[in-house]
C-alpha positions in Angstrom: 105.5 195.3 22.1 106.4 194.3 25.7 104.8 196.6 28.5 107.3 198.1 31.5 105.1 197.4 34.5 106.3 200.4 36.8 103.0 202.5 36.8 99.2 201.7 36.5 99.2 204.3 34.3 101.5 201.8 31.9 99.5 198.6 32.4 97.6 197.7 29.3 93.6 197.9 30.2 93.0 194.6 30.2 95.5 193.4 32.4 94.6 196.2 35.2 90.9 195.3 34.9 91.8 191.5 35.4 93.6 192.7 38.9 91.0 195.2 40.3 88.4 191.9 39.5 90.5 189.7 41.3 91.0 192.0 44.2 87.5 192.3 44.5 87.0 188.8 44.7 89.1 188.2 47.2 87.6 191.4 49.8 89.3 192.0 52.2 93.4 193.0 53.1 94.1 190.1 54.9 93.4 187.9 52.1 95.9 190.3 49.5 98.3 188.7 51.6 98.2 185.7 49.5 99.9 187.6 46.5 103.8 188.8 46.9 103.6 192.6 46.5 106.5 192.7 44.3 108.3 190.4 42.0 112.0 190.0 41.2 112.4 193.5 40.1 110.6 195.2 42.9 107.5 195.8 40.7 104.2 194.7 41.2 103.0 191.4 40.4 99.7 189.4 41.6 100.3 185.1 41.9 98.4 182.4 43.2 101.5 181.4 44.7 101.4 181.1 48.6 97.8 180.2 48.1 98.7 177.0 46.5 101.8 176.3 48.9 98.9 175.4 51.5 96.3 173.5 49.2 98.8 171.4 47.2 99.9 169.4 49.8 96.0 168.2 50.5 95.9 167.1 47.3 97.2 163.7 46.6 97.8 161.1 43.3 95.5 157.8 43.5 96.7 155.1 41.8 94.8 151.7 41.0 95.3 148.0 40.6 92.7 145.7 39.2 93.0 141.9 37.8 90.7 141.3 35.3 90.0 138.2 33.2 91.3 138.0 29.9 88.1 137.2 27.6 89.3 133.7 25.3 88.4 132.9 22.0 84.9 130.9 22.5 86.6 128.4 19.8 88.8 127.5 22.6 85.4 125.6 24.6 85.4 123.1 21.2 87.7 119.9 22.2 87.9 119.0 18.1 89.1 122.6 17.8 91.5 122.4 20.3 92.6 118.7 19.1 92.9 119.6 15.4 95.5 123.0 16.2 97.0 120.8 19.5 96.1 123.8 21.6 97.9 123.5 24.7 95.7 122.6 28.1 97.8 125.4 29.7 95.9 127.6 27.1 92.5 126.9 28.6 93.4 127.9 32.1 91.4 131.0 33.0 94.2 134.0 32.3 94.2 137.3 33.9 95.3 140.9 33.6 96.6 143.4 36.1 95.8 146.9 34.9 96.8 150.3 36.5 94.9 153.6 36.4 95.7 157.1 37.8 93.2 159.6 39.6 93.3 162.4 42.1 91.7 162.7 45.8 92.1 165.5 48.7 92.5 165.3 52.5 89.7 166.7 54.0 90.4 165.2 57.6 94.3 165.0 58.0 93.9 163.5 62.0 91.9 160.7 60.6 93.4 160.7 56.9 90.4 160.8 55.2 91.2 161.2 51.5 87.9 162.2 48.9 87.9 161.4 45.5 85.3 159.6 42.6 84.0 156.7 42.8 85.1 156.3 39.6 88.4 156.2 40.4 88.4 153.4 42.2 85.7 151.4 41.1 86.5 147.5 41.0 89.9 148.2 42.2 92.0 145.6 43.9 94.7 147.5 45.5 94.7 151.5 46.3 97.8 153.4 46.7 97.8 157.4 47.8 100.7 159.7 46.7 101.3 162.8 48.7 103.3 165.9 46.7 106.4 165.2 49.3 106.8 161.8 48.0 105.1 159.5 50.4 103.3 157.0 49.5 100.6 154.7 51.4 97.8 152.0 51.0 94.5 152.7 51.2 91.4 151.4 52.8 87.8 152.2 51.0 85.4 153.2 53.7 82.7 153.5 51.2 81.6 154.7 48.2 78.2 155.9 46.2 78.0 155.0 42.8 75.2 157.5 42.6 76.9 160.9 43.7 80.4 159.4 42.2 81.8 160.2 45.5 84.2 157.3 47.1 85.9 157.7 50.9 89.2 156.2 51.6 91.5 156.1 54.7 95.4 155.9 55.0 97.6 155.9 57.9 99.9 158.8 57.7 101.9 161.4 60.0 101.8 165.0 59.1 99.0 165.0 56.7 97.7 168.5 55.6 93.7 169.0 54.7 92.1 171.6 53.1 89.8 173.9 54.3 86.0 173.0 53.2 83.7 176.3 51.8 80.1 176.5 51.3 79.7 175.8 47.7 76.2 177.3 47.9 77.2 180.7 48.3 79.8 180.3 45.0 78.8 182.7 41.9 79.3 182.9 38.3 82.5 184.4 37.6 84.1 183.3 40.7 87.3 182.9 40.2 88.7 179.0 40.9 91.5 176.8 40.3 91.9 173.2 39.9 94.1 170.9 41.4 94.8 167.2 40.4 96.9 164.7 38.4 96.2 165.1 34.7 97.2 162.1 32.3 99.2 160.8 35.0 101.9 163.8 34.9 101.7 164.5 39.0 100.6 167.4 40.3 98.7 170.1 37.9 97.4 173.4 38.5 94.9 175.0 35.9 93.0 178.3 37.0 89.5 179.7 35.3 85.7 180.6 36.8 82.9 179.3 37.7 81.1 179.4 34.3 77.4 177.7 35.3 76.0 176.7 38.1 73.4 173.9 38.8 74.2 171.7 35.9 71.8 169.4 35.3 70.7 166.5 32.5 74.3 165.9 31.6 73.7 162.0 32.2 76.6 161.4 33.6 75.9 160.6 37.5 72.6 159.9 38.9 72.3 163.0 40.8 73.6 165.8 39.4 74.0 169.8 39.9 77.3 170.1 38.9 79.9 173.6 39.1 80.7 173.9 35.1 84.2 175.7 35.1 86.9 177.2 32.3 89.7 175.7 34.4 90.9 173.0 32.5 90.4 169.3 33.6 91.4 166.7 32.2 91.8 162.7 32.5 93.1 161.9 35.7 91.8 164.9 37.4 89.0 163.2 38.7 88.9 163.3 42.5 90.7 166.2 42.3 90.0 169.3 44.1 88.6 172.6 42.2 89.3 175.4 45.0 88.3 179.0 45.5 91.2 182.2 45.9 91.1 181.0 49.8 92.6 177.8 49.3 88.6 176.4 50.2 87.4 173.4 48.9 84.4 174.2 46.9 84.2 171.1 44.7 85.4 167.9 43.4 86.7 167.7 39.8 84.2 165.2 38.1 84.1 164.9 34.2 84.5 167.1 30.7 82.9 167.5 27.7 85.0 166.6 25.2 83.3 166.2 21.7 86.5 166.3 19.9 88.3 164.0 23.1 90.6 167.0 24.5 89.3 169.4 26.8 87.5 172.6 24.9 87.0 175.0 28.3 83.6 172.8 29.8 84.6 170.7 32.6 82.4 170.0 35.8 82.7 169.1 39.9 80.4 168.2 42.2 79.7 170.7 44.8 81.3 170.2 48.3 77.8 171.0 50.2 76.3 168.0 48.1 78.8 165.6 48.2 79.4 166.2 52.2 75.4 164.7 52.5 77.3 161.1 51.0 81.0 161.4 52.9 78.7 162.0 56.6 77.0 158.7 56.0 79.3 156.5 54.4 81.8 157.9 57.7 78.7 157.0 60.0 77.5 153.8 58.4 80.0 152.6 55.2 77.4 153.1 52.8 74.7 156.0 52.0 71.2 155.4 53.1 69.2 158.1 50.9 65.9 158.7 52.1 62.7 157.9 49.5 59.6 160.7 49.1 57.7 157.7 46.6 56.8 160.3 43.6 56.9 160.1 39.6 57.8 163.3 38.7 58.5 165.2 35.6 59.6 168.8 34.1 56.8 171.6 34.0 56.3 172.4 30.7 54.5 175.4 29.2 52.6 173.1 27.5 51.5 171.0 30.8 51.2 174.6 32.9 48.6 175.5 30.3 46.7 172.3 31.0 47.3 172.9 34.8 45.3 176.0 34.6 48.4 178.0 35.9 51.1 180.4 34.8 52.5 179.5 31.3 56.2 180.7 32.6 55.8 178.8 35.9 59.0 176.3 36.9 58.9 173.1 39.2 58.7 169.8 39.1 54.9 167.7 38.4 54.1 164.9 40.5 53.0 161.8 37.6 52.2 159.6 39.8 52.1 159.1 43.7 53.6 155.7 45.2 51.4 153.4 47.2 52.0 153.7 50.9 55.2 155.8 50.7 56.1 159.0 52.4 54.5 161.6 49.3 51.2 159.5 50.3 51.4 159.7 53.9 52.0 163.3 53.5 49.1 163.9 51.5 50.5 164.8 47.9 48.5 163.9 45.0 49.1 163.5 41.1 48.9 167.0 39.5 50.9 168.5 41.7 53.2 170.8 41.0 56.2 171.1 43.6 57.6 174.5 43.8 59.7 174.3 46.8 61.6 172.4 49.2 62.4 173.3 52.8 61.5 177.1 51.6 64.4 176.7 48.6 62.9 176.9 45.3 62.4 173.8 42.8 62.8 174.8 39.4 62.9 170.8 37.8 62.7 167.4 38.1 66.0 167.2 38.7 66.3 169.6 41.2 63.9 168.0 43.1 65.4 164.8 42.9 68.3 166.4 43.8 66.8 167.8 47.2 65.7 164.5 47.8 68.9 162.5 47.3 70.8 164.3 49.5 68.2 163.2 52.4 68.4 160.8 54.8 66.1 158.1 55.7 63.7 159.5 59.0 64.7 163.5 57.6 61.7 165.7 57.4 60.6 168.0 54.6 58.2 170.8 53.7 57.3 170.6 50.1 55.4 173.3 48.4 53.2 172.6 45.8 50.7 174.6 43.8 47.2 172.3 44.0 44.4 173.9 41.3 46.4 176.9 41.5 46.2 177.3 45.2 49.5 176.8 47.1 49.8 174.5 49.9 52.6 173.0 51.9 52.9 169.3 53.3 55.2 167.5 55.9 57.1 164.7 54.5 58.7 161.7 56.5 61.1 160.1 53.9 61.0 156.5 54.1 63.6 153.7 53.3 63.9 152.8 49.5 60.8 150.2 48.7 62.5 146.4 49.0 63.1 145.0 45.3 62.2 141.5 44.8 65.3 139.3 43.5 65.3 136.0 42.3 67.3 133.4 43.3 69.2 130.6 40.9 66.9 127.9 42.5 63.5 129.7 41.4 64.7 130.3 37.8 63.3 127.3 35.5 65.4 127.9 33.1 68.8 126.4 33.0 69.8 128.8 29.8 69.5 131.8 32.8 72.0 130.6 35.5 73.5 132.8 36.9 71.4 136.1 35.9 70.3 138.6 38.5 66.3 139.4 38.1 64.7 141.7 39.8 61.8 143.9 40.1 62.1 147.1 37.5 61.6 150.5 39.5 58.4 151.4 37.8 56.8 147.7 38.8 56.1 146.8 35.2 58.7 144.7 34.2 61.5 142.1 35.3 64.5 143.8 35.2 67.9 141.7 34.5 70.1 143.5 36.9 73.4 142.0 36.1 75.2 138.7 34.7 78.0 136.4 36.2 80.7 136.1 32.7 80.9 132.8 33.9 77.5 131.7 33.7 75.0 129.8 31.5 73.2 133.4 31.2 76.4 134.9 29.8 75.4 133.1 26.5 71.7 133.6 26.1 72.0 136.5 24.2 70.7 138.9 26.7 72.2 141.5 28.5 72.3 143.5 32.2 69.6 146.7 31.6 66.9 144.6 29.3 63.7 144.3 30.4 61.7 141.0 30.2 57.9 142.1 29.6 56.5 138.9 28.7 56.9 134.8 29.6 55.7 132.6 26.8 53.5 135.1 25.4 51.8 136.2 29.2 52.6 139.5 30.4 54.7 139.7 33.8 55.2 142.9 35.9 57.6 141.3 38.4 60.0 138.6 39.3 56.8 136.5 41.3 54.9 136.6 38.3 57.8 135.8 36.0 59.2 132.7 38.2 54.9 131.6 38.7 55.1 131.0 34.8 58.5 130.2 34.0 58.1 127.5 36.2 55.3 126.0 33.7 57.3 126.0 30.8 58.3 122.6 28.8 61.2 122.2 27.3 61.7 125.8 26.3 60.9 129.5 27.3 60.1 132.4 25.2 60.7 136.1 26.2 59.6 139.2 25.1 62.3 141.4 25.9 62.7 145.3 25.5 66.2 146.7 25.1 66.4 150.2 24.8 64.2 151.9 22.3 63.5 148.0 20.8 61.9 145.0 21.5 62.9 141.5 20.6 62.1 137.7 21.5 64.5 135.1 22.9 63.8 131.8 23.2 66.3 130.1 26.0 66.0 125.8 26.5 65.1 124.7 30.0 
């Protein structure tokens, strides 16, 4: 049964509850300007309307071009195979593919055109072409991006351009109301309203630093970049990623806070490129279980330091193993990740004061945070082995391993069997730690090499020829 909206007194509960919450979150008379008083009929109706008017334009459509090479049929490389089916030389002539994606971005800087979107978005991506909602269209430059924060910067070269506002995404609540702007599956311009259903979102494994806004509003592929916005028209995030066990959106969908992602845009604007700062700890989740061990409150959170770096900032500063960080510049660390968090979004030279409970006593230290320790790389010319041309070693992070950081597709490496992410822990049966060790011994090897190699949760051997 449809309801007459002349009177409160007629308005089904539900719907005037839903108004009086909205009205309060916007606070103050000015900001009821945003909604029409009346609609067609002269009766009240609230809308999102005039809001959106000023926002939409800031938003833009990001589309992508990459050339990739088409992978061949490794029967191909036999001549007798190619003689016997008189394959074609034309055939064996490296082939590629153009490919086009679509993403979202927003204008936060419409005198410089500065556009924000994921990194994502544009990773590997030869050619980058901004849409505005008018119709214009222009190329894009990539000022810089972090791979870590998913956050990329471009620049276009445009007249009129319209920016949105920035807010302080710390001070946003659960149950603030927000909508979401972007270009889902390629459509053009979406809007999708919900709240702010969780803050701080950790764990998700999705970027390497993470405390995402989880929000109802519905996002979905090709929103990424796109802007998530609060009843002011104010930035207050940058749509990210969904869960999506059964691959459609099901009401989770997460953005990176403004506040956070503003620590990458300043430096890659200042420098092209984010130089995070490094405090040199191992640190890990306090348990109830390791509290308990720790002599202190079962039900205390933060973070426990493992293990302390040689000659890093944490050292210089005086922290130890065993303790357990509590705080950050007076803010409170509830986890690992947090504190990782509070650490990432430093610079290199910044200053901290970290707060630690030491033998249940708590004590505060000074922190200089250093540049990232130098990781050792081998070149092609100090690899013995001809079978691993072309692969990337380096030191692994926790200095007990050679790390193989990437392949060239190309390459001799590309067909030893092992893979970017595996972990060599042994050369011809001697243990190696790092890429000095590893070239010292492969270097002594005859006309093979064998590897101990750990991928994952298992191990394996490989033997390559020299």
């Amino acid at each position: 049964m449809p309801y007459r909206l002349t009177a409160f007194g007629k308005w089904p509960a539900h719907f005037v509850l839903s108004l009086f919450l909205l009205v309060g979150v916007l606070g103050s008379h000015s900001a009821m300007a945003l909604f029409p008083s009346v609609d067609s009929q002269g009766e009240p109706l609230p809308s999102l309307a005039p809001m959106l008017k000023q926002v939409n334009p800031a938003v833009v459509n990001i589309s992508t071009f990459t050339t990739r090479k088409v992978q061949q049929n490794p029967l191909l490389n036999d001549p007798f195979f190619r003689r016997f089916f008189n394959v074609p030389e034309q055939q064996m002539q490296p082939q590629q593919r153009r490919t086009q994606s679509a993403g979202s971005g927003v204008i936060i800087d419409a005198k410089a055109g500065t556009v924000l979107t994921n990194h994502h978005v544009i990773d590997g991506a030869d050619e980058i072409t901004v849409a505005m909602e008018d119709g214009r269209s222009y190329t894009a430059e990539l000022v810089g991006s972090d791979s870590e924060m998913d956050i990329a910067v471009l620049k276009i070269k445009g007249d009129n351009l319209t920016a949105v506002k920035l807010a302080d995404s710390d001070a946003l609540q659960v149950g603030d109301f927000v909508a979401a702007i972007g270009n889902p599956f390629g459509l053009g311009q979406t809007v999708t309203t919900g709240i702010v259903s969780a803050l701080g979102r950790t764990g998700l494994g999705i970027e390497g630093y993470e405390s995402f806004i989880q929000t109802d509003a519905s996002i979905n592929p090709g929103n990424s970049g796109g802007a998530l916005v609060n009843l002011r028209g104010e930035l207050i995030g940058i749509n990210t990623a969904i869960l999506a066990p059964s691959g459609g959106n099901v009401g989770i969908g997460f953005a990176i806070p403004i506040n956070m992602a503003m620590a990458s845009i300043s430096q890659i604007l200042e420098h092209g490129e984010v130089r995070r700062g490094q405090l040199g700890v191992v640190i890990q989740d306090l348990t109830p279980e390791l509290a308990e061990a720790f002599d202190i409150d079962r039900y205390q959170r933060g973070a426990v330091v493992a293990e302390v770096q040689e000659d890093s900032a944490a050292e210089k500063a005086g922290l130890e193993a065993g303790d357990v960080v509590i705080a950050v510049d007076g803010k409170q660390v509830l986890s690992s990740a947090q504190l990782r968090n509070a650490v990432g979004v430093r610079r290199v030279g910044d200053k901290l004061k970290i707060t630690v409970l030491r033998d249940g006593k708590e004590k505060t230290f000074k922190a200089t945070l250093a540049e990232p320790a130098s990781v050792k790389v081998a070149k092609d010319s100090d690899i013995a082995s001809e079978s691993l041309r072309g692969a990337t070693l380096q030191d692994s992070e926790d200095g007990k391993a050679v790390v193989i950081a990437k392949i060239d597709p190309e390459s001799a490496a590309a067909s030893s069997g092992l893979r970017p992410g595996d972990l060599i822990v042994s050369v011809n049966r001697q243990r190696v730690r790092n890429v000095k060790e590893f070239t010292k011994i492969a270097a002594n090897s005859g006309d093979r090499i064998l590897l101990r190699v750990v991928r994952g949760q298992a191990a394996l051997w490989v033997v390559l020829k020299n």
